[in-house]
C-alpha positions as CSV (number, residue, x, y, z in Angstrom):
1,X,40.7,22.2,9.9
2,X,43.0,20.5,7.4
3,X,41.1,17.6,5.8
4,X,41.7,15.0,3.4
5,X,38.9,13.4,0.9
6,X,39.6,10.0,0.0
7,X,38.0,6.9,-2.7
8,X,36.5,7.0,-5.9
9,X,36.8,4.5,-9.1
10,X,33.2,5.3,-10.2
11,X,31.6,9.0,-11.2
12,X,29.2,7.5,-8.4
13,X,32.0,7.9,-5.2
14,X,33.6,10.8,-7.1
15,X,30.6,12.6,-7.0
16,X,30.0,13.0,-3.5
17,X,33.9,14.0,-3.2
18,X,33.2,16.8,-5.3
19,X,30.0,17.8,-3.6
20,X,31.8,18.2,-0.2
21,X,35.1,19.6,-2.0
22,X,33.0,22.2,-2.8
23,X,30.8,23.2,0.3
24,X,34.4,22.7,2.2
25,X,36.1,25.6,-0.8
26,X,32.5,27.8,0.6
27,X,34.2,28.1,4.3
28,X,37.5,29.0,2.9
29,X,38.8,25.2,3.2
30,X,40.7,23.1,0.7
31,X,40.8,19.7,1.1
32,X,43.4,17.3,0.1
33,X,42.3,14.6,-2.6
34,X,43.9,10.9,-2.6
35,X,42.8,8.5,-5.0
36,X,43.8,5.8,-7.7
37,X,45.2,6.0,-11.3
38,X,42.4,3.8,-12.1
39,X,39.3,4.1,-12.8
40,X,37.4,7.6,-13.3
41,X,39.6,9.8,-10.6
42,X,42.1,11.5,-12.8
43,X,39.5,12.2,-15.4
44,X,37.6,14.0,-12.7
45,X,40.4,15.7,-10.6
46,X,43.4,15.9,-12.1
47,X,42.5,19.5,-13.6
48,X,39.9,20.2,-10.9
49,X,40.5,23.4,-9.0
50,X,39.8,23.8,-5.0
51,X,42.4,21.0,-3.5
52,X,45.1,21.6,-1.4
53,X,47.0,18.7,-3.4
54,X,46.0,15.4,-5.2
55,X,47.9,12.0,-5.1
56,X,46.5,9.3,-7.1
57,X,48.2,5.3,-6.1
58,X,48.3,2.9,-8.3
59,X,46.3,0.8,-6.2
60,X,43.3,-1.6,-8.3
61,X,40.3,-3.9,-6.2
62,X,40.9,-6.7,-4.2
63,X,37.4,-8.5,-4.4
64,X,37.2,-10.5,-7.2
65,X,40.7,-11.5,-7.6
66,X,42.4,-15.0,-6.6
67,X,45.4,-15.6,-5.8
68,X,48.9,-13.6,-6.9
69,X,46.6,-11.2,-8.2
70,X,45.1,-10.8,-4.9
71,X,48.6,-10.6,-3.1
72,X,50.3,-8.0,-5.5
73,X,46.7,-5.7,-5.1
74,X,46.6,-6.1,-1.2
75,X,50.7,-5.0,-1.1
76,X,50.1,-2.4,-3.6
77,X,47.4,-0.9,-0.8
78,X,49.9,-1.5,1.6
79,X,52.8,0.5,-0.3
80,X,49.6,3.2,-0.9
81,X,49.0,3.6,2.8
82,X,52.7,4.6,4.2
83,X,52.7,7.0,1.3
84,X,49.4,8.0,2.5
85,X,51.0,8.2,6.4
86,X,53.7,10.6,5.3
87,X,51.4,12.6,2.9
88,X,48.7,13.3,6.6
89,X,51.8,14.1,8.6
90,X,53.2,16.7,5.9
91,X,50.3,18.6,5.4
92,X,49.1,18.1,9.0
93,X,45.9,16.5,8.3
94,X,43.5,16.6,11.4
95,X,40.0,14.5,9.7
96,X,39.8,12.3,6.8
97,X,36.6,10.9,4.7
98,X,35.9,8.4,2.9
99,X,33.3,8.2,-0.4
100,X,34.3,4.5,-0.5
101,X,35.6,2.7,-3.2
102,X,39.0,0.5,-3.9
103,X,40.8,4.1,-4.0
104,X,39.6,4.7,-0.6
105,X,41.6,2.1,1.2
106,X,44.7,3.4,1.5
107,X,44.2,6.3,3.0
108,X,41.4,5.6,5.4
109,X,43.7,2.2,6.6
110,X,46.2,5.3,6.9
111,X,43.8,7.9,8.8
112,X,42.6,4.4,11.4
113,X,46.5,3.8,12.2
114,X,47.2,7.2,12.9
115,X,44.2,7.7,15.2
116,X,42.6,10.8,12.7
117,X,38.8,11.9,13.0
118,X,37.5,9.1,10.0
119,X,34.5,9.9,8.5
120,X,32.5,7.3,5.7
121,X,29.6,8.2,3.3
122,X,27.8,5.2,2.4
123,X,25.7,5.7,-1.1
124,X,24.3,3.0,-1.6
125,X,21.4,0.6,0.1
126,X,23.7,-2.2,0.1
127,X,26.5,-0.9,2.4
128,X,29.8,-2.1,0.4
129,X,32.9,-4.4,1.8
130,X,35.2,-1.8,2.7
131,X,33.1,0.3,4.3
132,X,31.7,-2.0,6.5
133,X,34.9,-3.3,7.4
134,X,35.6,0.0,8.6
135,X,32.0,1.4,9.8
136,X,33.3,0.3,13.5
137,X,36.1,2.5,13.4
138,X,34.8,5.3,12.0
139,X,34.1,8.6,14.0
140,X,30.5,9.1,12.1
141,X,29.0,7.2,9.1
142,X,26.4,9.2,6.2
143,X,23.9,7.4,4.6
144,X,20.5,7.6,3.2
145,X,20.1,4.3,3.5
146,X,21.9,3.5,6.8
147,X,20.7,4.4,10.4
148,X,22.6,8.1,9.6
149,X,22.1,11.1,12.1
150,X,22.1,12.9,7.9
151,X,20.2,11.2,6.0
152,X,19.8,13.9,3.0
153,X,22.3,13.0,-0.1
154,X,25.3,15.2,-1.1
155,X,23.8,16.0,-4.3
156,X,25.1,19.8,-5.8
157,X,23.0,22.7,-5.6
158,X,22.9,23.1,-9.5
159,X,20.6,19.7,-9.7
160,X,18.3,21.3,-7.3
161,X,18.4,24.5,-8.9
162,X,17.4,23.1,-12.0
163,X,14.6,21.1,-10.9
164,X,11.4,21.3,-12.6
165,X,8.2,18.8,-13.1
166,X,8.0,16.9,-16.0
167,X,4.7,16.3,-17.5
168,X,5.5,14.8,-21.0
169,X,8.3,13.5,-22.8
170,X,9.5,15.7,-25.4
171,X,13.4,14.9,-24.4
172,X,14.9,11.6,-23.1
173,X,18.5,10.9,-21.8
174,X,20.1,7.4,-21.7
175,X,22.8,7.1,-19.1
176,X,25.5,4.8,-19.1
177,X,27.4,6.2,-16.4
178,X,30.9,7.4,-17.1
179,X,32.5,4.1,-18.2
180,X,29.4,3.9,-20.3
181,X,27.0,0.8,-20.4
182,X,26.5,-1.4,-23.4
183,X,23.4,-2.5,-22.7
184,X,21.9,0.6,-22.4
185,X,23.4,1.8,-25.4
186,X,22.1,-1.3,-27.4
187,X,18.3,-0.1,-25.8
188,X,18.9,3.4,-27.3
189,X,20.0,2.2,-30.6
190,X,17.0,-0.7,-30.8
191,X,14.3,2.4,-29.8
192,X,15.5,5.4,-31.8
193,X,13.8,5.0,-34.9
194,X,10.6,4.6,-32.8
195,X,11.5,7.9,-30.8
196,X,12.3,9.6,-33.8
197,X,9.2,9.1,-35.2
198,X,7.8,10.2,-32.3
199,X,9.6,13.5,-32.6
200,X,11.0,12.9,-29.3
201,X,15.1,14.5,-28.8
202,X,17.7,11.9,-28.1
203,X,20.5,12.3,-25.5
204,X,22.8,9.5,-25.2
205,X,26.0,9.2,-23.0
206,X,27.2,6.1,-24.2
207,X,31.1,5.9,-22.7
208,X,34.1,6.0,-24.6
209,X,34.2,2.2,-25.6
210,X,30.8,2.0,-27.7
211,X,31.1,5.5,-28.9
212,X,32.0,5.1,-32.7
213,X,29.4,1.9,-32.9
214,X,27.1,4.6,-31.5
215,X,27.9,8.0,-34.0
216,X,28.1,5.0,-37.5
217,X,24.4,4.1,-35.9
218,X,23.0,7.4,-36.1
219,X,25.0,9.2,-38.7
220,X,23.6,5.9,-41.2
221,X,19.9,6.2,-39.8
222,X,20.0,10.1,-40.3
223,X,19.0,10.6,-36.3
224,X,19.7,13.7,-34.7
225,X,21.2,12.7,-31.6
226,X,23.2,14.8,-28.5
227,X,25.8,12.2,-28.6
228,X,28.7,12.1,-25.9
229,X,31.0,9.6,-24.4
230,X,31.6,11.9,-21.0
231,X,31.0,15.4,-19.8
232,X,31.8,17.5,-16.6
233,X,28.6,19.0,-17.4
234,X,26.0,16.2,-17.0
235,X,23.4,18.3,-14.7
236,X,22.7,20.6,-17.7
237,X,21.9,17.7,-20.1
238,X,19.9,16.5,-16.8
239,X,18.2,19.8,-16.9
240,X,16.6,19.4,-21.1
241,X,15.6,16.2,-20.3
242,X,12.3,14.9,-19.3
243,X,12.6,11.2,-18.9
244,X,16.0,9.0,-18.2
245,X,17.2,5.6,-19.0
246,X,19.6,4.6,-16.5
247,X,22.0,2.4,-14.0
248,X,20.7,2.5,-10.5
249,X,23.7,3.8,-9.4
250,X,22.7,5.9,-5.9
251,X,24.7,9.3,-7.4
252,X,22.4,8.7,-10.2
253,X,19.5,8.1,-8.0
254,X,19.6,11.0,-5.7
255,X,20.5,13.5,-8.6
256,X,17.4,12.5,-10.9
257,X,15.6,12.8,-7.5
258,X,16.5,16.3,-6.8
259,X,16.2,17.2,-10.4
260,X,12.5,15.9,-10.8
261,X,13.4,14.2,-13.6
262,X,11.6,10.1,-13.6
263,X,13.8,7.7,-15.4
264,X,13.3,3.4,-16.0
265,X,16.6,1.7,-14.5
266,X,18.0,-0.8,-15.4
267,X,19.9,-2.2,-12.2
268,X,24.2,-3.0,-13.2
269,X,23.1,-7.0,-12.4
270,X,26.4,-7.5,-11.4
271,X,27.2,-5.0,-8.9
272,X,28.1,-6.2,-5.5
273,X,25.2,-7.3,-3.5
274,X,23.2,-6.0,-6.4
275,X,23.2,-2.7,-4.8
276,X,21.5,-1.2,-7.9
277,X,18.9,-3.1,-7.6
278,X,17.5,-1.9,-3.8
279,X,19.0,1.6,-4.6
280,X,16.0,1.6,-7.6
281,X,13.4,-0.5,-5.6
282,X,13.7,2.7,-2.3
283,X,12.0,5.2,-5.4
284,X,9.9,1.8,-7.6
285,X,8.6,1.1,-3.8
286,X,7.4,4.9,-3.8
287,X,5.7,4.3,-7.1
288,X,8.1,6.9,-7.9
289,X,10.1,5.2,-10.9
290,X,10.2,2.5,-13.4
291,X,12.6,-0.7,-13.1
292,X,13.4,-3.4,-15.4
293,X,16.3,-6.4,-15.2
294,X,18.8,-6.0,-17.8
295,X,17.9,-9.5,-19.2
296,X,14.1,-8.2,-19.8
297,X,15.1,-4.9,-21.9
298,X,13.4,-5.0,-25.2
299,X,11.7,-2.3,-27.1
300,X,8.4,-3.0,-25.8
301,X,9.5,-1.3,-22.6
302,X,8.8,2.0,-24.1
303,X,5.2,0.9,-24.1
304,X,5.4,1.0,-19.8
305,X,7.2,4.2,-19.9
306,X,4.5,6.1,-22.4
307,X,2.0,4.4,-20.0
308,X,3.3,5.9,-16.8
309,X,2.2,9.0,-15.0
310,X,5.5,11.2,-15.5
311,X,4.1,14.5,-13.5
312,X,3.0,12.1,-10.6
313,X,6.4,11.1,-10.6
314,X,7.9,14.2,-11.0
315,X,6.5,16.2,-8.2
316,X,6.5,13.1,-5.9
317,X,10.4,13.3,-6.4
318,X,10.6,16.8,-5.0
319,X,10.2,15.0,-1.0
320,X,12.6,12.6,-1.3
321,X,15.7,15.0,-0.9
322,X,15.9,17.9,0.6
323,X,19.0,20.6,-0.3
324,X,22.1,20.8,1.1
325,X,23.2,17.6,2.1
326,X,26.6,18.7,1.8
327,X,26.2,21.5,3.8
328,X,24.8,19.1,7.1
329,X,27.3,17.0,6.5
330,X,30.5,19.3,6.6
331,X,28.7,21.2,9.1
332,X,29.4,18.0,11.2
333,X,32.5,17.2,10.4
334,X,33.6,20.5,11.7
335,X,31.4,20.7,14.7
């Protein structure tokens, strides 16, 4: 079956298009990518083996913008999806499917019109604009959140495989996410010292924009530090670690859960339908992780997260995913 993999934007979307890339490259199968020159999907694919071919529009969001701006972005989607038309028709694309995202619309607009099997992963608890503009028309829907025949996340083998239970905090990880977070960054800097003394090991992903405020910080304070704005190899710092700081993104979510690892998140408080925020309260609910606004963060936080039962929290995170998400849901695709 020749299938194309569509969306992105965010590591979040891109991460469950590399998850199925790769359980589709296990049955001898190698998807087509189309995404957007903006945001995170060159960065992730460009070089990436296992496609077919990649196209990337120079399409941007429409929510959020008024006007012009609005027009120009809806025709640019527009222009995107007869390119995407010609692109299914030469490399005779029978199914195509959707992580969601602004990248996705092209092609999935494309894949409706042209009457192909359409296929949508929902990730997070708030089901996003697109999608559920297109939910009616699409041959199956995946969610863990969603009334989902599959309900088990896409997340790669590798963060299952290097699952463990935590039972103190020797390491902890702050997570910006790959466009980095400044508020989050601003938390690690404001606790460091204190962790330091502690003689507790710092990593911090802190995205390319804050990442020189972030090396002067602790290059001047003398604070050994794993220090990176963005890696392809995030489940191995994932793996050292035995506490994380972090957006509430569902990727991040589901991959701390099937690592073990507990984290505090701090919910994005302007993502749409503050999504963040019920894809943190499904584990906080469980008893099974920390949560805290952004406008609350102060160093006394550290206090709640010394205070919490990590190896309760650990081991309770080993039920809430089971492996091979990936696998159920490619398996259904092609059935």
């Amino acid at each position: 079956m020749n299938i194309a993999i569509t969306g992105g934007g965010t590591g979040g979307h891109l991460t469950i298009a590399k998850a199925l890339k790769e359980e589709l490259n296990k049955r001898g199968i190698k998807p087509l990518f189309i995404g957007s020159t903006y945001g995170q999907d060159r960065a992730w694919f460009e070089e990436d083996a296992g496609w077919s071919a990649k196209y990337f529009f120079e399409t941007s969001g429409v929510v959020n913008k008024k006007g012009l701006a609005k027009l120009g972005a809806l025709f640019g989607i527009f222009k995107a999806m007869m390119k995407a038309r010609g692109i299914f028709k030469r490399y005779k694309i029978e199914a195509v499917f959707s992580v969601g995202g602004y990248s996705a619309a092209p092609a999935s607009f494309a894949a409706i019109m042209m009457h192909k099997k359409f296929y949508i992963h929902e990730q997070n608890a708030v089901m996003g604009r697109l999608n559920k503009l297109l939910a009616p028309k699409a041959t199956m829907l995946f969610s863990s959140y969603h009334d989902s025949v599959i309900k088990d996340y896409p997340v790669r083998d590798i963060y299952f495989n290097n699952a463990r239970v935590r039972t103190e905090i020797k390491t902890m990880i702050f997570l910006g996410g790959s466009q980095g977070a400044s508020a989050i960054n601003d938390f690690a800097l404001s606790v460091a010292k204190t962790l330091q003394e502690k003689k507790i090991h710092i990593i911090h992903q802190c995205g390319q924009r804050d990442l020189q405020k972030c090396q002067k910080f602790y290059h001047d304070n003398k604070i050994e530090v794993d220090l990176f704005d963005f890696t392809n190899a995030l489940e191995e710092k994932i793996k050292e670690a035995d506490f994380a700081i972090c957006r509430a993104g569902a990727s991040t979510v589901w991959e701390l859960s099937a690592s073990q690892l507990p984290a505090l998140f701090i919910p994005y408080p302007y993502a749409a339908g503050n999504h963040q925020y019920h894809n943190a309260k499904f584990l906080v609910d469980k008893n099974l992780a920390l949560m805290v606004k952004q406008a609350d963060i102060t160093p006394a936080v550290l206090e709640d997260i010394f205070d919490a039962n990590i190896q309760k929290m650990s081991e309770g995170l080993s039920i809430m995913i089971e492996k091979e998400g990936a696998k159920k849901i490619v398996d259904a695709i092609l059935d």
